[in-house]
N, C-alpha and C positions, 0 to 999 in steps of 0.2 A: 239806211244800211244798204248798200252794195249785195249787186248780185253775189260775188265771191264770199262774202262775208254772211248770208243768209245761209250758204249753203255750209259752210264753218258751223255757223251753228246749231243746222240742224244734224248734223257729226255727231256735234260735241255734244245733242243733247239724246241720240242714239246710246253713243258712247258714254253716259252718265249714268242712264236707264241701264247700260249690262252691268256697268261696274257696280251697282247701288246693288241688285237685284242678285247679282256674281251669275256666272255662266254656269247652266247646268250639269249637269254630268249624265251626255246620253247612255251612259251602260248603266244606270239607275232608272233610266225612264222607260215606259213600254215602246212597242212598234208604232203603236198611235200618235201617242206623243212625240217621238219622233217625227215622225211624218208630219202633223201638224207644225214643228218649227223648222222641217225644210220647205214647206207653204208658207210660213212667214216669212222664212229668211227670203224665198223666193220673190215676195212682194216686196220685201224693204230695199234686194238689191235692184229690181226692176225700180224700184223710188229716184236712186241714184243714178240708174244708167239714164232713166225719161232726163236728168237735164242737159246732157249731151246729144241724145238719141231717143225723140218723144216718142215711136212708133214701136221702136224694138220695147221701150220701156214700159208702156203702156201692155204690151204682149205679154212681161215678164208678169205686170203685178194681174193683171185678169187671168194669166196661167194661174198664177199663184192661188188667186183667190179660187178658181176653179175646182184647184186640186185640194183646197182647203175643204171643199166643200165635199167633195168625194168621199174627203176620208173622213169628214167630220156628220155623213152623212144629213146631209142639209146645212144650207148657211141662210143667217137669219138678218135681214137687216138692222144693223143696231149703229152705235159710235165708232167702229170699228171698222165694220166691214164694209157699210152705207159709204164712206168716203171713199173709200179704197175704191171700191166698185164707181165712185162719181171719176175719181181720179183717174184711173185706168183709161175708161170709154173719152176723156177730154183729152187726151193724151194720143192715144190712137185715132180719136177724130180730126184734134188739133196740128198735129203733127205734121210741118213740113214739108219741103224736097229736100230736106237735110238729110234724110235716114240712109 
């Protein structure tokens, strides 16, 4: 599979995940929860920007996870946040004189 074609799919498999799950309706959710899915959303679009721009991206999803942690008062290493946090730091380490 093709670099372009990897990135298609992990889109479409973003985009499978809202449509399955339907997008929430933030004036039903608290201020927490909120804030908790602009720290996701933060990390998933730092995901996309890291394949044009590893350094800016790599910024977005360690912001992200950062601010996750803030508001979630601690973040805990699990299947979720353990990559993210791997992905991030390889990403701003890996990065470049593209950026």
């Amino acid at each position: 599979m093709g670099r372009p074609h990897r990135r298609l799919a992990i889109l479409l498999l973003i985009a499978a995940f809202a449509i399955g799950e339907g997008v929430p309706n933030p004036l039903a959710m608290s201020l927490r929860e909120n804030l908790l899915s602009v720290a996701l959303s933060t990390m998933i679009v730092g995901l996309v920007v890291a394949w044009r721009w590893e350094r800016i991206g790599g910024a977005l999803i360690l912001g992200g996870l950062a601010f996750f942690a803030v508001v979630n008062h601690g973040v805990r290493l699990n299947l979720v946040s353990a990559p993210m946090l791997a992905v991030g730091l390889m990403y701003l380490g890996c990065g470049g004189g593209r950026d």
